[in-house]
N, C-alpha and C positions, 0 to 999 in steps of 0.2 A: 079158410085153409088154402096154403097155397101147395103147387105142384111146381116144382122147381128139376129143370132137364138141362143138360150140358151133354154137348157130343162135340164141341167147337176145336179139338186138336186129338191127341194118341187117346186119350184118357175118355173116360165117357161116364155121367153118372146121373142118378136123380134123385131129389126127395122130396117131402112132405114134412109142413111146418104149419102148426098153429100157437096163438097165443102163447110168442116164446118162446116154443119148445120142439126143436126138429121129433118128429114124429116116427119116423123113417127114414132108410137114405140106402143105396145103392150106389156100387165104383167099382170101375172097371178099368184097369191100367195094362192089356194083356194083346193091343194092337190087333185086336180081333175088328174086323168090319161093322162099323156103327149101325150100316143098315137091317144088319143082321141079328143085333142085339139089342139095340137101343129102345125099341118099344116091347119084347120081349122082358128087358129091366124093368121098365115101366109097372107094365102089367103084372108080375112077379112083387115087383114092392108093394104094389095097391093091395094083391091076394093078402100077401103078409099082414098087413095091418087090418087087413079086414075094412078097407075102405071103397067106396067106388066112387068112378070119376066123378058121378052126379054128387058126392059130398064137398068136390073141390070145388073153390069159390076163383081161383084165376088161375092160370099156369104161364109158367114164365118159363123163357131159355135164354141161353147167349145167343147171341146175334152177328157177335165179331168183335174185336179180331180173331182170324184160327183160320184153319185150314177148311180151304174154299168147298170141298166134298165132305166135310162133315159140320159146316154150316150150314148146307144144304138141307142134310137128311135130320138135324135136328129142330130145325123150321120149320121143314117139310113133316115131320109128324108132329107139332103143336100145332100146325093147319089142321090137321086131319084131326086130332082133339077136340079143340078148339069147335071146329064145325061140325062136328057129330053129338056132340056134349052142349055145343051151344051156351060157350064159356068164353068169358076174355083173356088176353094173351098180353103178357108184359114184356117188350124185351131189354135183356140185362145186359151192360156191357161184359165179355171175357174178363176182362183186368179187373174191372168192376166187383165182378166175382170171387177172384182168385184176393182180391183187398180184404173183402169179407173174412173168408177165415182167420184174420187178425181182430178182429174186434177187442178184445180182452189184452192186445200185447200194444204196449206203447210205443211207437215209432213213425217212422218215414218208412212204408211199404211200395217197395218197386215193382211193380208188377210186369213180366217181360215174359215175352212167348219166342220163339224162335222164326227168325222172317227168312233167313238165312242171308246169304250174300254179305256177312259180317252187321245183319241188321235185326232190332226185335221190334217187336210191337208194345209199344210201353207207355204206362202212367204210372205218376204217380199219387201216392195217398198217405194223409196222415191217420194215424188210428191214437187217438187218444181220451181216456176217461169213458172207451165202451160208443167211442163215435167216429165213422169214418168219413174224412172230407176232404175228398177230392182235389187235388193241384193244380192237375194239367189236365189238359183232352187227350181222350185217345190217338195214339200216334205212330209211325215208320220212324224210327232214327237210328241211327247208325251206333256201332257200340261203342265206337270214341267219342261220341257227341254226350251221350247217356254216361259215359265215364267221368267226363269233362264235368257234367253237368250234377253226378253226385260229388265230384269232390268241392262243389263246393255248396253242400250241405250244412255239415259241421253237424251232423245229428244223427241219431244209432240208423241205421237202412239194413232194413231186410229184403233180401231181390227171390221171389216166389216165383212159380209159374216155369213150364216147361224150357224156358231161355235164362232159370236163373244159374246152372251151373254155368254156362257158356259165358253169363256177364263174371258170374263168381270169377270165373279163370281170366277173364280181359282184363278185368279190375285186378288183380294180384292178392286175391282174397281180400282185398280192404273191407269188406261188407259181409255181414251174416247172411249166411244160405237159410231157408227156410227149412224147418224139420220137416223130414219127406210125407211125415202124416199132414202136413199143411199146405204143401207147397203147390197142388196145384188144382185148378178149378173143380168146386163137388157140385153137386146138389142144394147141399143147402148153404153155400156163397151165394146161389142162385135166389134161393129164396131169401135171404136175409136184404141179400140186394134189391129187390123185387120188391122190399115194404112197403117204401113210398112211394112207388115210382105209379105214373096214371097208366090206366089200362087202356088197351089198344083191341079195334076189329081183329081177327085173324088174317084179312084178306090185308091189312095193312102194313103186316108184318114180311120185312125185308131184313137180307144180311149187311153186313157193314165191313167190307173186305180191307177197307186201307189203302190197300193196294191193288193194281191189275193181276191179275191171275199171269204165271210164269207165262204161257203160250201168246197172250196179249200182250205183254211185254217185250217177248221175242221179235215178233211179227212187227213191233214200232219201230226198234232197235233196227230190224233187215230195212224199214222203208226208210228210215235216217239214212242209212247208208248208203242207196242207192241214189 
């Protein structure tokens, strides 16, 4: 059984998955502070199913890309899991994730989170015949380069994930918005993505930002210039 946790942007959620069949699942889309909820969900979904953590066999989160404070606290309690429970820990890529929910829909899956600065964090994915395989590495690119670079696709593209309305509007609607029940990273993307992937210590487990955090970037940007 796995336990599948995302807190990596606005959104926050988690589930439980065996042979198959999500089990449970919790979502939260209400900008409420992750810290404050996210292992409260947790525990809240276990009650409901009547499950406890000793029945779960790994637990998986995102890792990155997303937002650097709730990368944190979603890593930071699958430590705290992980080493109390004395469980392994998978981590999933965010986009990774958000690909997931297409499983069942055939196409070219964009997966994009909002970097700002006219930039996402984006891969992409193909989902076809119930299989997703992966194109690119996770990555920073700018939303003209991502523009550039679906149109010359020539194949259906759906753009998911917190930065899809932002590409939807740069691109001139050329491309399908994901239906809002799909569009951005759950629980069980987490798990689904999490099938094959090898398990990890807990102490091993690190976020994968992309990028330098805005104040590190600042601070490079003043020393350029002086």
């Amino acid at each position: 059984m796995i336990l599948g946790i995302d807190s990596s942007a606005i959104t926050a959620g988690c589930a439980l998955y065996e042979n198959g069949k999500i089990i449970a699942e919790q979502f939260l889309n209400t900008r409420h502070t992750h810290s404050e909820t996210l292992l409260p969900m947790v525990r809240s979904m276990l009650d409901g199913a009547k499950i406890t953590l000793s029945e779960v066999d790994r637990i998986a989160v995102t890792t990155g890309p997303g937002s650097f404070t709730g990368l944190r606290i979603g890593i930071s309690c699958v430590k705290g899991l992980c080493f109390s429970a004395e469980k392994p820990c998978v981590p999933v890529s965010t986009l990774e994730a958000i690909a997931y929910n297409f499983v069942q829909i055939d196409g070219i899956i964009c997966a994009c989170m909002d970097a700002r600065c006219k930039q996402v964090y984006n891969a992409l994915f193909r989902s076809e015949n119930g299989v997703i395989t992966r194109l690119c590495e996770d990555r920073a690119i700018t939303l003209a380069e991502l523009s550039e670079e679906l149109s010359e696709l020539g194949e259906r593209v759906i753009l998911a994930g917190d930065g899809a309305e932002l590409t939807h509007g740069f691109t001139e609607k050329k491309y399908e918005l994901a239906p809002i029940a799909l569009r951005f990273q759950r629980g069980s993307g987490v798990c689904l993505a999490a099938g094959g992937k090898p398990d990890i210590a807990a102490a091993a487990l690190m976020p994968s930002y992309l990028r330098l955090p805005q104040a590190e970037r600042e601070r490079l940007a003043r020393d350029k210039a002086e």
